[in-house]
Structure formats: C-alpha cells, structure tokens
C-alpha positions in Angstrom: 94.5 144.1 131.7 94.0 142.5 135.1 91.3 140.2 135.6 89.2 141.7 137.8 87.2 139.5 140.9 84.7 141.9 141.0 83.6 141.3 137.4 80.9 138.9 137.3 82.0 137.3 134.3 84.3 133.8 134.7 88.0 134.9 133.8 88.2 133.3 130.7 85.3 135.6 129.2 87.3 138.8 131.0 89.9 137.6 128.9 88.5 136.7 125.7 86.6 140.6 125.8 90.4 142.1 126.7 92.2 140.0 123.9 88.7 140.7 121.2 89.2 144.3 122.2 93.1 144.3 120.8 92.2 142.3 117.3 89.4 144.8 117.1 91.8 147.9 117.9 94.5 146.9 115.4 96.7 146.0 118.5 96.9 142.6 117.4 96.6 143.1 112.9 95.7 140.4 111.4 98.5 137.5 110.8 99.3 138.8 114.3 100.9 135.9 116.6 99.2 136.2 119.5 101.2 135.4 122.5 101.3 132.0 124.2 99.3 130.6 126.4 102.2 130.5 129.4 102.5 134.2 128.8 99.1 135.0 128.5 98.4 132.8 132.1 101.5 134.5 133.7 100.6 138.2 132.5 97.1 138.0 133.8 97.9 135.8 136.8 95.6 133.0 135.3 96.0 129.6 134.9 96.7 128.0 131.6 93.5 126.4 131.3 91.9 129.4 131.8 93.5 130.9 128.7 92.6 128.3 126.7 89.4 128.5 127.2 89.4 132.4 126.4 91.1 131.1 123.0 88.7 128.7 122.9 85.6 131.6 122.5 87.7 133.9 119.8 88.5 130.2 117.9 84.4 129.7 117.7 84.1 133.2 116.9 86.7 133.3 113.8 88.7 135.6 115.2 92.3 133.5 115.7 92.9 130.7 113.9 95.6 127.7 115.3 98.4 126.4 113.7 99.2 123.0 115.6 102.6 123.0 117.2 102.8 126.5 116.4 101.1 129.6 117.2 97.6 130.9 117.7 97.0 134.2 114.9 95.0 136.5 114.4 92.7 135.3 111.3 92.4 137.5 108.2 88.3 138.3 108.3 89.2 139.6 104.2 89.8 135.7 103.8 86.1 134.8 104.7 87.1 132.2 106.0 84.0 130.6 107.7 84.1 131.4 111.9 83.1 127.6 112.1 86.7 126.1 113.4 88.7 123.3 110.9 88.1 120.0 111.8 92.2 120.2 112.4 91.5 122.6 115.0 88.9 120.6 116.6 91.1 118.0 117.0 93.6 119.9 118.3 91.0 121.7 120.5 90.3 117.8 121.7 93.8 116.8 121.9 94.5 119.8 124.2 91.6 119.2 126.7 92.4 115.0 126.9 95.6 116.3 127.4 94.8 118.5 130.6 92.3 115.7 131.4 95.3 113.6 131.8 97.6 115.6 133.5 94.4 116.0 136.0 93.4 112.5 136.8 97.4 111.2 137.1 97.6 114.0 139.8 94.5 112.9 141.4 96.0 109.0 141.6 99.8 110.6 142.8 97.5 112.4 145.8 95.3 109.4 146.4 98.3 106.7 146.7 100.3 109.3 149.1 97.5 108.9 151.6 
C-alpha cells in the first residue's frame, strides 16, 4: 500500500487503516510480529515517526500490543485483554517520543551553532 497525497487523511491514519485492514484480513494472525518500524517507513516511503504514530492508533485501539526491545504483535482479541495500553507500554510509548524529542532539538542546536 502506497500512501496516497491525494487522501485527505494524515499518513499515519493511511497507514494505521492499511495495517488494521491486514490484522482484520488474517494477513497479520494474531501473535503475528509485525514488521519494524524502519521497514514499515522504508516500504511506504514514510518517515519513522510517521509509523509510530500509525502504531500508536492500533496500540490505543488493542489491536498490537509492544514488547519493549522487541517487537510490536498482533494482540490475541480471545485474551480480552483490555484495548486500554499497559502502563509498560505507556512508558515506552513516552520513552519513544522524548527520545525523537531529543534527537530533534540536538539537530536544531548542530544547525543553529553552524550559522
């Protein structure tokens, strides 16, 4: 699936819809490891940030669950395990985003002393 410019949806939701479309179609069964993010951002020409923020929507909806320092998978909805993400995946959730927060605002200061 290509992320398409014409669709008036931001790419992450493209994307979330695309990978919510595979779980649903047995593409991805549950237990399923989904891909990572590198090769989910390099396969639909998006950036990495992007992706996360597509895994992002399917980990509010309780459709993946995270496995820090793993692997994102597809959750098991015969579990009934709650949609509502761990606290252990909020944290990594937050870790992630300070992380790319980070990585931002040293960029920002590299540019700014190169002037």
């Amino acid at each position: 699936m290509a992320i398409d410019d014409n669709d008036p949806r931001p790419p992450f939701l493209q994307l979330a819809d695309a990978l919510r479309q595979d779980i649903k179609s047995g593409q991805y069964p549950p237990g399923t490891r989904l891909p990572s993010i590198r090769e989910l951002a390099k396969t639909h020409g998006i950036s990495a940030q992007t992706v996360q923020n597509a895994l992002r929507e399917l980990r509010h909806e309780g459709l993946v669950i995270s496995q820090q320092g793993r692997a994102l998978f597809v959750r098991d909805p015969e579990r009934g395990v709650s949609a509502e993400p761990s606290l252990s995946e909020r944290v990594a959730e937050l870790e992630s985003t300070l992380k790319t927060l980070a990585n931002r605002v040293e960029a920002l200061e590299a540019a700014h002393q190169n002037q």
